[in-house]
C-alpha positions in Angstrom: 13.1 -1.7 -8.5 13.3 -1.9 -12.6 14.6 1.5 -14.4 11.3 3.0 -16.1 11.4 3.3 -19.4 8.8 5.4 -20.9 6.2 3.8 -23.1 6.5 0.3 -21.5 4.7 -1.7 -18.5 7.9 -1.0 -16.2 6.1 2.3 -14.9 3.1 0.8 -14.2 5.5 -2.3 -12.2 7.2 0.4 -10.4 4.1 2.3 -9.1 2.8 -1.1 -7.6 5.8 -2.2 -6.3 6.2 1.3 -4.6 3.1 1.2 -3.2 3.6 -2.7 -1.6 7.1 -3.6 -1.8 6.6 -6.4 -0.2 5.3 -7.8 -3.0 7.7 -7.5 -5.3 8.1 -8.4 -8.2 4.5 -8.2 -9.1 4.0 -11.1 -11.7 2.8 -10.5 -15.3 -0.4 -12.7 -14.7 -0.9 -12.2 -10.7 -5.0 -10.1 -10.5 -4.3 -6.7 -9.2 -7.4 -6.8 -7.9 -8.1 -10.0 -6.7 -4.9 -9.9 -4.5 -5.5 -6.2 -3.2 -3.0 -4.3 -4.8 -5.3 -2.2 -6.4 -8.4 -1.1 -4.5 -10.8 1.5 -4.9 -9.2 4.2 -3.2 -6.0 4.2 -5.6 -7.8 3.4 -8.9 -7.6 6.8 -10.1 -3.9 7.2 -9.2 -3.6 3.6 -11.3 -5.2 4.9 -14.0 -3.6 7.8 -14.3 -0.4 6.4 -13.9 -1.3 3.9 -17.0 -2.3 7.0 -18.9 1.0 8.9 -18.6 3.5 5.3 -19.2 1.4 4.7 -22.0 0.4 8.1 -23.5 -2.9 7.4 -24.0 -6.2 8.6 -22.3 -8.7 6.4 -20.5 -12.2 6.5 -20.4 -13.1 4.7 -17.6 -16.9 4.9 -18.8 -16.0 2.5 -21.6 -13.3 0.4 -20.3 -13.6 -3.3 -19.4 -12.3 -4.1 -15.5 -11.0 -6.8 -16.8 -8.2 -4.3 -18.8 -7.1 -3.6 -15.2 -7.1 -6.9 -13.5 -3.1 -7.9 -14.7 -0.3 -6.6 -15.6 -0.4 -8.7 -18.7 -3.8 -7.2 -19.0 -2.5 -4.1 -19.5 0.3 -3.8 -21.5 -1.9 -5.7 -24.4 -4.8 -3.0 -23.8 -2.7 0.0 -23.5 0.4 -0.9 -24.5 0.0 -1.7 -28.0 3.4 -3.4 -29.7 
């Protein structure tokens, strides 16, 4: 497992990898979705999770999926540089 820093992507890493270690490490470009590491029941908890790594709040009435689908995804939607 990576050591978290706060503000980056590594949180959101972590919390995948926690949840399916046998699929670590979870590639920058792999879909989330697509490849069932994220499914409906824990998309909340994602979110959430995304919200407090990256300090920002979500509303997921106005968000693209697509945000979600990678890792890469991600850090350029709410992980701005």
């Amino acid at each position: 497992m990576t050591s978290t820093a706060p503000g980056t992507i590594d949180a959101v890493r972590d919390w995948i990898v926690g949840k399916h270690p046998e699929r670590s490490p979870v590639d920058q470009h792999i879909d989330l979705i697509e490849n069932r590491l994220i499914d409906s029941l824990s998309f909340v908890e994602f979110v959430f999770v995304i919200e407090k790594a990256s300090g920002t709040s979500i509303d997921v009435d106005t968000v693209d999926i697509d945000d979600f689908r990678t890792l890469s995804a991600i850090e350029k939607a709410f992980f701005p540089a």
